[in-house]
VMD Tcl script that draws the C-alpha trace (Angstrom):
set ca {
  {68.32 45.40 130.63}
  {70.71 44.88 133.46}
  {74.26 46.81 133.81}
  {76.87 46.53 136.32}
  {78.39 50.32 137.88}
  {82.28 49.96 136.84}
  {84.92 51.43 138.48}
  {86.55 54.12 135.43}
  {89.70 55.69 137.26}
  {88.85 57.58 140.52}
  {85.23 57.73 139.53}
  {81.96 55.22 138.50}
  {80.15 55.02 135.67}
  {78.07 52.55 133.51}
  {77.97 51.70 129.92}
  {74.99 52.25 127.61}
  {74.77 49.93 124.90}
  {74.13 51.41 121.45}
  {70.95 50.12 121.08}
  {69.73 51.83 124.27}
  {70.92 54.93 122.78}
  {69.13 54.98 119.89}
  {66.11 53.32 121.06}
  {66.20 57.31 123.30}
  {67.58 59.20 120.89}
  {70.98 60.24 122.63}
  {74.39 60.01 121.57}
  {77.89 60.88 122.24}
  {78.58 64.17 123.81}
  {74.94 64.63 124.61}
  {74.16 67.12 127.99}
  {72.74 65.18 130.28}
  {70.71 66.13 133.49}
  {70.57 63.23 136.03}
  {68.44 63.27 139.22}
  {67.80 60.79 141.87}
  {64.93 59.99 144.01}
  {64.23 57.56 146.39}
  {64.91 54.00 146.22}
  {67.71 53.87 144.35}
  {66.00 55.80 141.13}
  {68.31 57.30 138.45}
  {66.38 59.46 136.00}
  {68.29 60.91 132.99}
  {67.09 63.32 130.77}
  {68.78 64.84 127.55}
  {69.35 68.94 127.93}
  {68.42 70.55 124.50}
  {70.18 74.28 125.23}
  {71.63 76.78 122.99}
  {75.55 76.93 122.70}
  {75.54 80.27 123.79}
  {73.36 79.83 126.77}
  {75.95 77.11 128.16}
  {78.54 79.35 127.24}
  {77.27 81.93 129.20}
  {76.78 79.41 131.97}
  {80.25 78.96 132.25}
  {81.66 82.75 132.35}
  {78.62 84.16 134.87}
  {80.32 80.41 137.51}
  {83.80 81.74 135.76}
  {84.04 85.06 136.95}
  {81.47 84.97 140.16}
  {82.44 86.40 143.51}
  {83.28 82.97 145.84}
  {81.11 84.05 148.59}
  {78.42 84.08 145.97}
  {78.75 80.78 144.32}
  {75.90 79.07 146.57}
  {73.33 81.88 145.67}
  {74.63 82.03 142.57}
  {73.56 78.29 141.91}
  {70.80 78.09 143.44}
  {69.31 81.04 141.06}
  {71.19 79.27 138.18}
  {68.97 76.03 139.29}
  {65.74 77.96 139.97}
  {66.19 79.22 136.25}
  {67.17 75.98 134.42}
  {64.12 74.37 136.18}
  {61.52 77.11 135.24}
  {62.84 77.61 131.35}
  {63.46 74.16 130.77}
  {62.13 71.81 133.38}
  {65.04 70.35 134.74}
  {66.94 70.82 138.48}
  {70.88 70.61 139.08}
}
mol new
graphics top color blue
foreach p $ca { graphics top sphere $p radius 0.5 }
foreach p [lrange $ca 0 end-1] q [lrange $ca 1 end] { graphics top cylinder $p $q radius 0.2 }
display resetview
């Protein structure tokens, strides 16, 4: 399958047909983690986490000292990647 990157407003983005989708088992307003590698590899991986952990998420990046951010995400990213298996 071969898609074209789109310019969508001041970002880029591509369509995935439906069939795609449900050939993976994603849909609409699924989390998404997307890494790259080299060679211009794109992997994307659906992000099956509790409502409450994202929630969570948010008010610990909410409410966090500015100085701390940096630490603060890479501990967030050190967890994600040993509970679930993905990076940032």
């Amino acid at each position: 399958m071969v898609l074209q990157i789109k310019k969508w407003g001041n970002s880029q983005g591509i369509r995935i047909p439906v069939e795609l989708l449900n050939e993976t088992g994603l849909s609409v307003n699924d989390r998404l983690a997307v890494t790259s590698s080299e060679h211009g590899k794109i992997e994307i991986t659906k992000i099956d986490l509790p409502h409450k952990a994202l929630k969570a998420a948010g008010m610990l990046h909410r409410f966090a000292d500015p100085e701390l951010r940096k630490k603060e995400k890479d501990a967030f990213a050190d967890a994600m990647k040993e509970k679930y298996g993905i990076a940032d």
